[in-house]
N, C-alpha and C positions, 0 to 999 in steps of 0.2 A: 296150396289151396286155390281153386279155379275162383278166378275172377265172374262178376257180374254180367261182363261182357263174353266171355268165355259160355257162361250159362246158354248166354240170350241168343248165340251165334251156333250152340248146340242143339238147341229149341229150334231155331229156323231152318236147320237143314236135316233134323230129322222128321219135321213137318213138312218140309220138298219133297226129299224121298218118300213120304207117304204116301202124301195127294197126285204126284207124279206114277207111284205104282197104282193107286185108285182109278188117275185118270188110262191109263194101259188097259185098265181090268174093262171100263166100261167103252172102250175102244173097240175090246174083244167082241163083249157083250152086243154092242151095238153091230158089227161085220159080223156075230153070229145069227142076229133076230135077221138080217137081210138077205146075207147068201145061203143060210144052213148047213153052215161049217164053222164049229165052232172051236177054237185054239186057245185053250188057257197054258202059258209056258208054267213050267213048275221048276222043283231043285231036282229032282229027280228024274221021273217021267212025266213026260207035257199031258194035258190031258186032250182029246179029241173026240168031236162031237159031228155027226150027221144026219141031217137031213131033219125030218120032225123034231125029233130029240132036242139038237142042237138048240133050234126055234124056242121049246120049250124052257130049256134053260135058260138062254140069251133073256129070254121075257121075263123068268123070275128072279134072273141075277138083278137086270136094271129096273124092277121092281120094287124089290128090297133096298136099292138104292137108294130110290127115289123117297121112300116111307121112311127111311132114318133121315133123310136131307129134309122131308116132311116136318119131323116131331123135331127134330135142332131148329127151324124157323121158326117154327111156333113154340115152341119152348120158350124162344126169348122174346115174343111178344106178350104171353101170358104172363111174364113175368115182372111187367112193367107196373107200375101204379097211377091209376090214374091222376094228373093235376089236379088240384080242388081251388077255383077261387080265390085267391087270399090264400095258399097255402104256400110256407116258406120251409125249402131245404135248410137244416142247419147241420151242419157237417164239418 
């Protein structure tokens, strides 16, 4: 049976691997919106993009990025409760 540590060391490098693949995508994203060549590798065949097109993608890719990196920051400030005066945590 996998240990706690086992879990927690599971968790951390499959949260590498991700934001490490996230940050390639907007690497792309980013050298697509400036030169207008846009290169997504894939498993199969890569995808490629020029000229206008590319631009236009590059733009919507780190757009949608940016709007879920959006609603996850605010999300957890909305989420908070304000202190009240004289109000005690009991926990």
């Amino acid at each position: 049976m996998p240990t706690e540590r086992f879990r927690k060391l599971f968790i951390g490098c499959f949260l590498g691997v991700f934001l490490l693949g996230l940050l390639g995508f907007v690497l792309c994203a980013i050298i697509g919106l400036t030169t207008g060549y846009l290169f997504i590798p894939g498993r199969g065949k890569p995808m490629e993009l020029y000229g206008t097109a590319a631009r236009i993608v590059s733009a919507v890719i780190l757009l949608f990025i940016a709007v879920v990196i959006y609603l996850m920051a605010r999300g957890r400030k909305k989420n908070r409760r304000p202190k009240i005066l004289g109000d005690r945590d009991h926990q």
